[in-house]
TORPA-496985 format. One line per 8 residues: their letters; for each residue x negated, z negated, y of C-alpha. Coordinates in nm, 4 decimals. Example, Ala and Ser with C-alpha at 12.3 -4.5 7.8 and 13.67 -1.06 7.14 Angstrom:
BEGIN
AS> -1.2300,-0.7800,-0.4500  -1.3670,-0.7140,-0.1060;
END
This chain:
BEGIN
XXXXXXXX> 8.4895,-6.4611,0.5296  8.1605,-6.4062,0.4130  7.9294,-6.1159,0.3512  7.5792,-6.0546,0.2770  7.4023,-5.7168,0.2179  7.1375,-5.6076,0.0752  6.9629,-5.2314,0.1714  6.6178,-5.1907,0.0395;
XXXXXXXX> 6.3408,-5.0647,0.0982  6.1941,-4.7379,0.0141  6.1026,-4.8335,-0.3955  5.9010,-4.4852,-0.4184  5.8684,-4.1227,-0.3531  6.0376,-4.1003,-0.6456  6.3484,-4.3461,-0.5872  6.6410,-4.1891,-0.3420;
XXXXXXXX> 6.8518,-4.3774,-0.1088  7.1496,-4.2259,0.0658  7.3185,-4.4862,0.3513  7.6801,-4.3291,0.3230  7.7156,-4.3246,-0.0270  7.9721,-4.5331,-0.1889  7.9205,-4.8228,-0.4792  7.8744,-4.6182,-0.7993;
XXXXXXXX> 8.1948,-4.5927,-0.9999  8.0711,-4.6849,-1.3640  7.9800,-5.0046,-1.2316  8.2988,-5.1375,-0.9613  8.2563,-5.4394,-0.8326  8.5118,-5.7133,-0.9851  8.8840,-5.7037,-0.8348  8.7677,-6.0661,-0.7107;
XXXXXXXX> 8.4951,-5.9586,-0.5087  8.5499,-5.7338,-0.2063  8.3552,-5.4048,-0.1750  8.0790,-5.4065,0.0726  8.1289,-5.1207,0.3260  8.0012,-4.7268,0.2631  7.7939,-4.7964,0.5713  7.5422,-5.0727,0.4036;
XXXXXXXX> 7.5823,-4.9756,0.0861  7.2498,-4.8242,-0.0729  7.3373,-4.4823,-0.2441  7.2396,-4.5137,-0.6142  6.9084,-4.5086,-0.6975  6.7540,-4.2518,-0.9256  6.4132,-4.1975,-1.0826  6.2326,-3.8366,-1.1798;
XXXXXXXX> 5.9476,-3.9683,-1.3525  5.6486,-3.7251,-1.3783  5.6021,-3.9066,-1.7699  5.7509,-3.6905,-2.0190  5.8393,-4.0630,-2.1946  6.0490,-4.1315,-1.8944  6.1851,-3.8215,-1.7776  6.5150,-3.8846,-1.9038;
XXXXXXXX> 6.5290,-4.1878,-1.7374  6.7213,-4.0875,-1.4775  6.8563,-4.3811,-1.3477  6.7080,-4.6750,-1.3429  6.8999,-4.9015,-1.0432  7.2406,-4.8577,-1.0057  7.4388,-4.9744,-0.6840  7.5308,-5.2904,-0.7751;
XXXXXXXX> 7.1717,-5.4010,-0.9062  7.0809,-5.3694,-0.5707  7.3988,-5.5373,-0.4191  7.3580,-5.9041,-0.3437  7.7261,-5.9057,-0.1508  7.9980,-6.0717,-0.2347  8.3090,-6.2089,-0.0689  8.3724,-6.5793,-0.0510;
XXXXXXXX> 8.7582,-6.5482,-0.0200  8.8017,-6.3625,-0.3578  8.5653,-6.5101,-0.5602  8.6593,-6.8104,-0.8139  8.4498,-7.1366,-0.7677  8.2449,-7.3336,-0.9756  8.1653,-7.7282,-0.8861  7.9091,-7.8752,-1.1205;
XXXXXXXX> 7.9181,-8.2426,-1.1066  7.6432,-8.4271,-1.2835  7.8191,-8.4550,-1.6815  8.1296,-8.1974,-1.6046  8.2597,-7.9231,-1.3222  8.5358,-7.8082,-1.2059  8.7018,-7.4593,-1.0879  9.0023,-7.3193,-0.9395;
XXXXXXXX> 9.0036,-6.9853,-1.2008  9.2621,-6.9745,-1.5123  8.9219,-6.7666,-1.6126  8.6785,-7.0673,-1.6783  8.7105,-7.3299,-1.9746  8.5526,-7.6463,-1.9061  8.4549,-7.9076,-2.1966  8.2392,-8.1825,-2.1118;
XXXXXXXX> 7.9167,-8.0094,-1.9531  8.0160,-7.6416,-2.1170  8.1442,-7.3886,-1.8565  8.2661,-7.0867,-1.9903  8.3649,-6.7885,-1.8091  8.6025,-6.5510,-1.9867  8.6843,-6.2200,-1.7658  8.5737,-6.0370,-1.5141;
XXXXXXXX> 8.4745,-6.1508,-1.1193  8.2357,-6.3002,-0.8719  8.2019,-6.6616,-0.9513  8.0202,-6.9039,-0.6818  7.8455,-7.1999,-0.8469  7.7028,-7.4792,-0.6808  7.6129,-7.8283,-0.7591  7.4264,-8.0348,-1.0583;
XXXXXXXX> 7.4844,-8.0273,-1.4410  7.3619,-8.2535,-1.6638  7.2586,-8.1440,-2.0479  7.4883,-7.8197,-1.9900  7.5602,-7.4660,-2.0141  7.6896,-7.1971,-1.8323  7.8441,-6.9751,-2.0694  7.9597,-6.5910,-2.0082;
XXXXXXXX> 8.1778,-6.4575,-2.3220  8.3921,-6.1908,-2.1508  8.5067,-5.8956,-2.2890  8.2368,-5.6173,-2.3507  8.3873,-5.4207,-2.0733  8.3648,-5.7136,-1.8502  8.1400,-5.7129,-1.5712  8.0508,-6.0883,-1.4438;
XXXXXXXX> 7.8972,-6.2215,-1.1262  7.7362,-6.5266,-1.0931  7.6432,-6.6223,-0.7448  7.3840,-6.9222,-0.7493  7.4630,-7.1624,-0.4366  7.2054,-7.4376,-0.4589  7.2714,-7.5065,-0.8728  7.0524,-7.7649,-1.0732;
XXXXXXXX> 7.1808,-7.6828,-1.4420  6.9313,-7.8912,-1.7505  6.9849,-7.8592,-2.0902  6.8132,-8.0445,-2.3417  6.8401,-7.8131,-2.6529  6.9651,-7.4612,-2.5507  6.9559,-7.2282,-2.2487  7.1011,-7.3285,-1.9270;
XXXXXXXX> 7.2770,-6.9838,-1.9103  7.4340,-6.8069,-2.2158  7.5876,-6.4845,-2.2224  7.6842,-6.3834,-2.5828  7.9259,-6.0806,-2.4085  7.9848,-5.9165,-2.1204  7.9677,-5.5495,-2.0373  7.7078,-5.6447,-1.7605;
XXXXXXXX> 7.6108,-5.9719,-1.6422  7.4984,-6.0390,-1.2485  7.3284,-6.2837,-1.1029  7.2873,-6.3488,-0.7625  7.0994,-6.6076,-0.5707  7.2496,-6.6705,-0.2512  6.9975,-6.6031,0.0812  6.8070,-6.9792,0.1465;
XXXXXXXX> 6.8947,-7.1522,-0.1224  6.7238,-7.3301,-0.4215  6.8384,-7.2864,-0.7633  6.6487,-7.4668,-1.0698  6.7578,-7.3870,-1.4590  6.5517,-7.6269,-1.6844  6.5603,-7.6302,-2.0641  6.4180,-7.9673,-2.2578;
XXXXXXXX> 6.2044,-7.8849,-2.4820  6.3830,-7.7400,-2.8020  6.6834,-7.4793,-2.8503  6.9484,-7.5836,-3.1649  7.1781,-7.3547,-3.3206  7.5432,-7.3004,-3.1944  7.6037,-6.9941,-3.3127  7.4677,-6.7063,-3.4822;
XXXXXXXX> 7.2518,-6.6287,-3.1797  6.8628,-6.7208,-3.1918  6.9145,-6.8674,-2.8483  6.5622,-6.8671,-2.7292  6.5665,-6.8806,-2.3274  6.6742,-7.0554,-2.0370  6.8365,-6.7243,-1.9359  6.9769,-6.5957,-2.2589;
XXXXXXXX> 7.2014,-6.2535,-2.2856  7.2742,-6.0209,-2.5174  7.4451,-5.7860,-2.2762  7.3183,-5.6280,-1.9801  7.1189,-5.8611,-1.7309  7.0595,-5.8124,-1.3491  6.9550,-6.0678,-1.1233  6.9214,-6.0113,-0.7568;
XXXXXXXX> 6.9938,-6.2360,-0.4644  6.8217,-6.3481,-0.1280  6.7448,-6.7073,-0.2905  6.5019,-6.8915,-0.5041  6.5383,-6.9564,-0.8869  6.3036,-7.1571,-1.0636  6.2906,-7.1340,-1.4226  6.1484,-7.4232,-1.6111;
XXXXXXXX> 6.1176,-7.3591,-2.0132  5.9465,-7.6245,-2.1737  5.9574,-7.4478,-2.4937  6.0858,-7.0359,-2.5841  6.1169,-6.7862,-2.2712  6.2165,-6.7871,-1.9198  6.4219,-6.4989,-1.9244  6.5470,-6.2827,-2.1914;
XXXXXXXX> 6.8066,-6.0163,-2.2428  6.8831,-5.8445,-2.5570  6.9784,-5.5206,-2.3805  6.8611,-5.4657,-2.0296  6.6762,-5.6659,-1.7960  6.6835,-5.5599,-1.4250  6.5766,-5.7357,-1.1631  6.6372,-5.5868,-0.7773;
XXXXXXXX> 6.5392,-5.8785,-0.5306  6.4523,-6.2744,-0.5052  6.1829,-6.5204,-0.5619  6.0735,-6.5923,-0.8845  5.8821,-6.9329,-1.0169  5.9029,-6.8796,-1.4124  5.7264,-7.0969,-1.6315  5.7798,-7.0864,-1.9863;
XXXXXXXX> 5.5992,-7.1838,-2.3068  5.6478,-6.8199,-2.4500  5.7080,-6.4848,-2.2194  5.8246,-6.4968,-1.8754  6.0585,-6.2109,-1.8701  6.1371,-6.0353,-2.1731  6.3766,-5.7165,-2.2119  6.4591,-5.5595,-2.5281;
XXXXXXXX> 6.5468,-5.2122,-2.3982  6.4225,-5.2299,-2.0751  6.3003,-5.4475,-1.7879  6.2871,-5.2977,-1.4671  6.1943,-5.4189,-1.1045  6.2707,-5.2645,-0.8316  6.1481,-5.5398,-0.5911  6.0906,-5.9218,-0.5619;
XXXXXXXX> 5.8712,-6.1960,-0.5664  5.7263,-6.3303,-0.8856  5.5276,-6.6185,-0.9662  5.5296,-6.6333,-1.3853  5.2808,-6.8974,-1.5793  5.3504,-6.8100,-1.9631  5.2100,-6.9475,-2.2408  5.2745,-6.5696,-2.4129;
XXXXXXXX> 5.2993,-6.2136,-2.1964  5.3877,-6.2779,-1.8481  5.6452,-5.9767,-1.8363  5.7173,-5.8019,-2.1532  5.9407,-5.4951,-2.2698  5.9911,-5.4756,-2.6732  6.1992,-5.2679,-2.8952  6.0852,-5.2636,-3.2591;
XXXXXXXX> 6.3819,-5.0646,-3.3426  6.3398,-4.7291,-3.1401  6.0360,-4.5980,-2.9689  6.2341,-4.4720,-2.7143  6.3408,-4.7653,-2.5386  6.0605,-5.1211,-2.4745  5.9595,-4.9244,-2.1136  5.8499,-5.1544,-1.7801;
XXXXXXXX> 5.9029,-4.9727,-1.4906  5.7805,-5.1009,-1.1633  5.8502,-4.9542,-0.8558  5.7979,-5.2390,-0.6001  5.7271,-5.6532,-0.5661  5.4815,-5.9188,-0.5262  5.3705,-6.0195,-0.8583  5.0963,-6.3315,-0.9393;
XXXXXXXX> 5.1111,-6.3418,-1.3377  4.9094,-6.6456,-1.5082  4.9323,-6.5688,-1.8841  4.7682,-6.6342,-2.2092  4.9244,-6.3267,-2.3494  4.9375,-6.0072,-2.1732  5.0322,-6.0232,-1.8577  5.2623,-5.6534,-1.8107;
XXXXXXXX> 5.3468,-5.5315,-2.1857  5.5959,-5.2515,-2.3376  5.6186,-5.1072,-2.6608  5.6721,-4.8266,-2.5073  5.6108,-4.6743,-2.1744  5.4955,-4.8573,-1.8809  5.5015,-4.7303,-1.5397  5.4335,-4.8669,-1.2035;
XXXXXXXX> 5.4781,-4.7366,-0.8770  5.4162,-4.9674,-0.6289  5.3412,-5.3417,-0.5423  5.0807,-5.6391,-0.5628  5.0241,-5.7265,-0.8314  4.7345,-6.0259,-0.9490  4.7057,-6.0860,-1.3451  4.4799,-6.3768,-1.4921;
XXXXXXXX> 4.4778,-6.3677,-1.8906  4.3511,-6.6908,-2.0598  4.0990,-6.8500,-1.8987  3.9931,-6.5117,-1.7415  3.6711,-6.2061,-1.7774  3.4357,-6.4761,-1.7897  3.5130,-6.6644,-2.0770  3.4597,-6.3852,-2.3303;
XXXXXXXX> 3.1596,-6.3401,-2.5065  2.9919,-5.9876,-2.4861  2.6726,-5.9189,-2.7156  2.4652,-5.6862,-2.5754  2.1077,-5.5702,-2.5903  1.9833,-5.6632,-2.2460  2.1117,-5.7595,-1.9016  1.9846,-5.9809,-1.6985;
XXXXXXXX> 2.2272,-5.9076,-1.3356  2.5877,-5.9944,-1.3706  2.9067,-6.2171,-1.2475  2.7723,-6.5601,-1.2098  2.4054,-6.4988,-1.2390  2.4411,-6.2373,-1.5334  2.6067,-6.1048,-1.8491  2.5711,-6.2683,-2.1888;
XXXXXXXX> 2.2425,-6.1489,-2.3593  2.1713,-6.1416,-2.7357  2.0230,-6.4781,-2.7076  2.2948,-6.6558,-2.5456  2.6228,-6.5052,-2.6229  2.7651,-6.4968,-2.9867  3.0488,-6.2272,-3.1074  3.3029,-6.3990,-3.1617;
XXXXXXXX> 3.4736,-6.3765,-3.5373  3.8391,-6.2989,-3.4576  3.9621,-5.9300,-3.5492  4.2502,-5.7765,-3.3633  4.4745,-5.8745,-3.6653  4.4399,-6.2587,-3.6039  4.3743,-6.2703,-3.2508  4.5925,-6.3152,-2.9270;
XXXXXXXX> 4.5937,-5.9892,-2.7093  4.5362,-6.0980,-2.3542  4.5119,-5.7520,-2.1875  4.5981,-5.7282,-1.7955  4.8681,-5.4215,-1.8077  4.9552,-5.3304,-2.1749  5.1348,-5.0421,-2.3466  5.1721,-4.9015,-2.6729;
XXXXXXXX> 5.2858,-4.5593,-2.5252  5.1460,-4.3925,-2.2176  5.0375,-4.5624,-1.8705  5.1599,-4.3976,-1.5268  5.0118,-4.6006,-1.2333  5.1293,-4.3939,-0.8935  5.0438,-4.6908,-0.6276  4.9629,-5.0460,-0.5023;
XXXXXXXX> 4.6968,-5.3650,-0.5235  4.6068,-5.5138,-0.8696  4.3656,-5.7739,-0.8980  4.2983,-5.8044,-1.2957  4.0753,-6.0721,-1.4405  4.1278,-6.0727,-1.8124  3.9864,-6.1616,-2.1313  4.0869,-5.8740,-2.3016;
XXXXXXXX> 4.1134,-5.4637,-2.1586  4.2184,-5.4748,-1.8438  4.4247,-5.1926,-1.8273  4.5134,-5.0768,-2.1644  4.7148,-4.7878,-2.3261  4.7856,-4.6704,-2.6528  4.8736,-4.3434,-2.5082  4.7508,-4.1286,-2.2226;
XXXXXXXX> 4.7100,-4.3320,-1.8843  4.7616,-4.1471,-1.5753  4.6497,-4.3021,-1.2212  4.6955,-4.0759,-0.8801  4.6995,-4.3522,-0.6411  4.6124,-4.7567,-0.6086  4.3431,-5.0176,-0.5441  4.2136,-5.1729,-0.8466;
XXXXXXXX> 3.9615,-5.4708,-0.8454  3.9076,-5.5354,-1.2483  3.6848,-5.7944,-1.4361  3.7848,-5.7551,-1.8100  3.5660,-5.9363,-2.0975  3.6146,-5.6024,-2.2734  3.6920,-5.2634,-2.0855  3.8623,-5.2784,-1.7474;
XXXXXXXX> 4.0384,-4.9388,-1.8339  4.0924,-4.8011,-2.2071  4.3476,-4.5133,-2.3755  4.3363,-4.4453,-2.7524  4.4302,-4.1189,-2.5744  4.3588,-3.9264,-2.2495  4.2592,-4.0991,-1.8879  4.3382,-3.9086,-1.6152;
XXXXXXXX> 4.2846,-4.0519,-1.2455  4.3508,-3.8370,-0.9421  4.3219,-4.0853,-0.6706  4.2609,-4.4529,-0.6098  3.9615,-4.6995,-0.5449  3.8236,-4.8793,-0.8325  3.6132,-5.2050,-0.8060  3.4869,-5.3150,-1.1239;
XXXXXXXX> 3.2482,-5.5716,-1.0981  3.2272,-5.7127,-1.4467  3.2923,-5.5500,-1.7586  3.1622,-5.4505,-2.1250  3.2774,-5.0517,-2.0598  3.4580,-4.9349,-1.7303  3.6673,-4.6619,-1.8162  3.7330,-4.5245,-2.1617;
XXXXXXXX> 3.9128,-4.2920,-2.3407  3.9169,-4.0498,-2.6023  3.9078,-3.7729,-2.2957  3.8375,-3.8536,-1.9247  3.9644,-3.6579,-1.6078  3.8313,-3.7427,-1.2905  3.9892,-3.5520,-0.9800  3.8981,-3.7960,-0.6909;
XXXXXXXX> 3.8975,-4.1655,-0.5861  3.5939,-4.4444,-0.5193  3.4415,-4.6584,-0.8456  3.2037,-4.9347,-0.8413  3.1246,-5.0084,-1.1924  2.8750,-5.2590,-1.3260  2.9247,-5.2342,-1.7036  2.7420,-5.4142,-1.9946;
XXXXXXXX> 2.8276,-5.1273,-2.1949  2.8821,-4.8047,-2.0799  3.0502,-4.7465,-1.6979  3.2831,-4.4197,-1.8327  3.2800,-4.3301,-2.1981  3.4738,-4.0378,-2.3990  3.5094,-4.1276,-2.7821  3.6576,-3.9983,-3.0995;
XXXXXXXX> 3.8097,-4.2259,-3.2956  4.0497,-4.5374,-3.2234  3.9421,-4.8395,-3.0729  4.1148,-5.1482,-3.1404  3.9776,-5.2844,-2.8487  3.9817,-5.6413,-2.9172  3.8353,-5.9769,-2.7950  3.4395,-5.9356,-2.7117;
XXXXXXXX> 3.2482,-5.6106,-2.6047  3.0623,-5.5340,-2.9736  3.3559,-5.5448,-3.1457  3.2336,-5.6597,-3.4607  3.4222,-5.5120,-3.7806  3.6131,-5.2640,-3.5394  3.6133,-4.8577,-3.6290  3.2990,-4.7327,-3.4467;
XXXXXXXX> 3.3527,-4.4481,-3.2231  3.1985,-4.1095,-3.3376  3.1050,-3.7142,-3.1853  3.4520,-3.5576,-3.1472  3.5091,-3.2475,-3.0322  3.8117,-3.3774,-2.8576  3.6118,-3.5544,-2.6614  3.5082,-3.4709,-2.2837;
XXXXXXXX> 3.4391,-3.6096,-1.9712  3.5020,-3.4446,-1.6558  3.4550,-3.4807,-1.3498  3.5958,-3.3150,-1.0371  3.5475,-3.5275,-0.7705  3.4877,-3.8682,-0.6674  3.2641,-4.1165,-0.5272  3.0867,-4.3171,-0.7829;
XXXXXXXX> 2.8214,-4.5891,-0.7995  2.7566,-4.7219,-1.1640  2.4839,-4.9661,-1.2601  2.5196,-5.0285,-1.6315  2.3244,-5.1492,-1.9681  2.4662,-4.8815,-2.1477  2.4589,-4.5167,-2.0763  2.6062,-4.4625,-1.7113;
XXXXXXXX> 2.8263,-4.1656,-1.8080  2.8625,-4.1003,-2.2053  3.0775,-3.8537,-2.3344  3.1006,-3.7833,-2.7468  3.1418,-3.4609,-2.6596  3.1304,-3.2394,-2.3509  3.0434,-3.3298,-2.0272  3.1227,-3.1551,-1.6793;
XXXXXXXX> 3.0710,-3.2118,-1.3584  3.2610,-3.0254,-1.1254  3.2013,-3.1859,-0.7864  3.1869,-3.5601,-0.6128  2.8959,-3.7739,-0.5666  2.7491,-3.9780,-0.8461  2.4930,-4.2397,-0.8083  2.3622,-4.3695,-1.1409;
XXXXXXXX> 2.1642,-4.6410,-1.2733  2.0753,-4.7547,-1.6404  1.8858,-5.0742,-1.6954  1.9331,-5.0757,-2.0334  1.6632,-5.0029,-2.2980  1.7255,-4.6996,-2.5313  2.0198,-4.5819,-2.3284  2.0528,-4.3029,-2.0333;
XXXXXXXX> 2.2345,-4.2955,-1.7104  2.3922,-3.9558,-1.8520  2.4499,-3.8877,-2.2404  2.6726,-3.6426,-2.3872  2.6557,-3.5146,-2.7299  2.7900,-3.2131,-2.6343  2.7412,-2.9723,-2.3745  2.6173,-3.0795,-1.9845;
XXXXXXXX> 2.7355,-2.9010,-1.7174  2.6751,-2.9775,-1.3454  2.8599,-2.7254,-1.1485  2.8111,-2.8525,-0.8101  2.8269,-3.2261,-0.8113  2.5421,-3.4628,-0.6572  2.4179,-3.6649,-0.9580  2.1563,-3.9460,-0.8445;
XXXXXXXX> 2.0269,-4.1317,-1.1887  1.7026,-4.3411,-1.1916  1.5731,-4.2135,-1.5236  1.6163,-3.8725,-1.4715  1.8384,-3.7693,-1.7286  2.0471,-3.5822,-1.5332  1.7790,-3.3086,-1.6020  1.7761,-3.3629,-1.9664;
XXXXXXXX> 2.1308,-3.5426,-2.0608  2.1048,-3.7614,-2.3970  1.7783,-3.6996,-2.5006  1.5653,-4.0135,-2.2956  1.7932,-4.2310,-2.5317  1.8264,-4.0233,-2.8421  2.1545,-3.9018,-2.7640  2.4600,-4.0221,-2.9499;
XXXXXXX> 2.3936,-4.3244,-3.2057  2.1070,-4.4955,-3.0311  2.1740,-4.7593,-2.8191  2.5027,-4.9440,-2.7508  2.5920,-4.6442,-2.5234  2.6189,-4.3964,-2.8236  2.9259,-4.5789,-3.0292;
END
């Protein structure tokens, strides 16, 4: 007999393990696979999230997402041989190259199939694993794996072995499923494993479930003509190794149905995300707590095109000037977003490496974003961090070498952390208003920004250095400094290192600029209106 276990690591502060716990009881493992022992069985893993989006989510990885055992002697096997398999279950159908599975248990595949499928259609309180020995499965025109119903659906990549699912090119109609992945489901989806599985869609997505997509453990090497990995309700990671080229978003969550549900949630991995969508996108709330994570958006920062009065030092021997860049003539409406990390509800970053060049906003939220911890090297052709909302960072370093703003919002909160911001625009701006925030700095045709009393910048600590073309710090409305150490620089004409419309207040912070408008905030440049700083 044969066992492998799987005990993670630590996935947060927030994510509890317990070593003597048993396998959770809404999810048993199958009567064909043997339990794994209380002793190396990871407790079941819960989530507190500080978001008041995600609060309820209170758990997020059960046992057996994190369970890569299973028991050789029990479980039914699977031979794929070229044009047809073979299995010693009464539970799987075989026609031609079609496998179909049809109740519950562990099943062990291994082997090639030719133009096939695997197919899952179990009952809907059914839970299925599929253990991946070595398996080469191609289809020409649909997914490689299909799972029109299941309760839950499992699948496992065994520890050293390759596994390769391939779709042809184009995905025909067999039933009244839009089958549009090489990893299709419409139930519940985990994969997990100690294995490899490449995923190779020539046209549609890698992998997509129609309910839940968790993923635990594994390596990863996804390309696909549309999105990577694509959840309706959910995708969550608790750990893993990613490598995702996508011809949309990289890894998307999206539920146009209820604006509670479309969340990402993070809490661990290796991720290196090539993407000419977004690369990390939910409808709703996205939250990571931990891992490395490297994004590249089209052809990257560099190839946007950022009008801007003046500028003469930049990446690559300088930013776009009036006289050599052009605003390009694509509106939000009729242009691809290719932000970095994308949500339409709030932002919680808690911890790890990112390493963001994008065309679009690097880090982008329609809600509030909230950062306490991480280390952040951003180059965004538009701003490296933007909330229609509030931005509130406690912690974390920030290297932002290239940029048209560095960190906007319609409030900012600055408790602490390091920023190096060179900005064609302004390095932090607080705005009224709703910013579309779309290809190219100007944003030509987008709703201007205006003097809100909502509006504030403040800053309690922190070490910044900020060399920008725009105003330094510009705020539509207040502006406070609390404490840190700010070193400022504006080399642009008609704007300020500070600029608030509002009211100044330095309350024991040590404010460098080299035009002195610390003394006299907004009125070297005119205040709000003049300038590209005063939007």
């Amino acid at each position: 007999m044969k066992k492998q276990a799987f005990v993670p690591l630590a996935l947060s502060a927030l994510v509890t393990l317990s070593a003597c716990s048993t396998v959770d009881a809404s999810e048993p493992i199958s009567s064909s696979a043997q339990t794994v022992p209380a002793e190396s069985t990871p407790a079941e893993s819960t989530v507190s999230s500080t978001s008041d989006t995600a609060e309820n989510l209170s758990e997020l990885f059960t046992d057996r997402d994190l369970e890569i055992g299973y028991d050789e002697e029990t479980s039914a096997r699977i031979t794929l041989s070229g044009d047809s398999a073979s299995s010693d279950s009464d539970a799987v159908q075989i026609s031609g190259s079609t496998v179909t599975i049809t109740d519950e248990g562990t099943y062990i595949l291994s082997g090639v199939l030719n133009n096939g499928m695997v197919v899952v259609s179990a009952e809907d309180t059914d839970k299925v694993q599929l253990v991946l020995n070595g398996v080469q499965i191609t289809n020409e025109t649909s997914a490689a794996i299909y799972i029109p119903e299941a309760d839950k659906v499992f699948i496992t990549t065994v520890d050293g072995t390759e596994n390769v699912l391939t779709n042809g090119g184009t995905y025909s109609a067999i039933d009244d499923n839009n089958i549009d992945a090489v990893i299709f489901s419409k139930s519940d989806l985990t994969l997990n494993g100690a294995g490899t599985l490449t995923i190779n869609a020539a046209a549609g997505h890698g992998i997509v479930s129609k309910d839940d997509l968790v993923l635990t453990s594994g390596t990863y090497v996804i390309t696909a003509a549309s999105h990577g990995l694509s959840g309706k309700d959910s995708v969550r990671i608790a750990n893993g190794s990613y490598t995702i080229t996508a011809g949309k978003d990289g890894i998307q969550a999206e539920n146009t149905d209820d604006a509670s549900l479309g969340y990402l949630y993070i809490a661990g991995g290796t991720f290196a995300i090539t993407a000419e969508g977004d690369g990390l996108s939910a409808s709703g709330y996205l939250q990571v707590e931990d891992g490395d994570v490297t994004i590249i958006t089209g052809a990257g920062s560099a190839s946007a095109t950022m009008t801007t009065d003046t500028f003469s030092a930049g990446k690559a021997g300088g930013f776009p000037t009036q006289d050599t860049a052009t605003q390009t003539a694509a509106t939000e409406e009729d242009s691809v977003s290719q932000k970095g990390i994308k949500a339409d509800g709030t932002i919680t970053l808690s911890g790890g490496n990112f390493a963001l060049d994008t065309v679009d906003d690097a880090i982008h939220a329609g809600g509030d974003i909230l950062v306490t911890g991480g280390a952040y090297d951003l180059q965004s052709g538009d701003d490296a961090v933007h909330s229609d909302a509030a931005v509130t960072i406690q912690n974390g370093t920030f290297t932002i070498p290239y940029c048209y703003e560095g960190i906007e919002g319609l409030s900012v909160t600055i408790d602490g952390g390091t920023f190096a911001i060179t900005s064609v625009d302004d390095g932090i701006n607080a705005a009224g208003g709703a910013d579309s925030s779309g290809f190219g700095g100007a944003r030509s045709g987008q709703e201007q920004f205006s003097a809100s009393s909502d509006s504030a910048i403040t800053i309690n600590g922190g070490d910044f250095v900020i060399v920008s073309t725009g105003d330094c710090v510009d705020s539509n409305g207040a502006l406070t400094i609390n404490g840190g150490t700010l070193d400022l620089t504006c080399n642009g004409s008609g704007n300020t290192a500070i600029d608030c419309d509002g009211t100044y207040a330095n309350n024991g912070g040590d404010v460098t600029t080299n035009d002195g408008s610390e003394s006299n905030p907004g009125q070297m440049g005119g205040g709000m209106g003049q300038g590209r700083g005063g939007r």
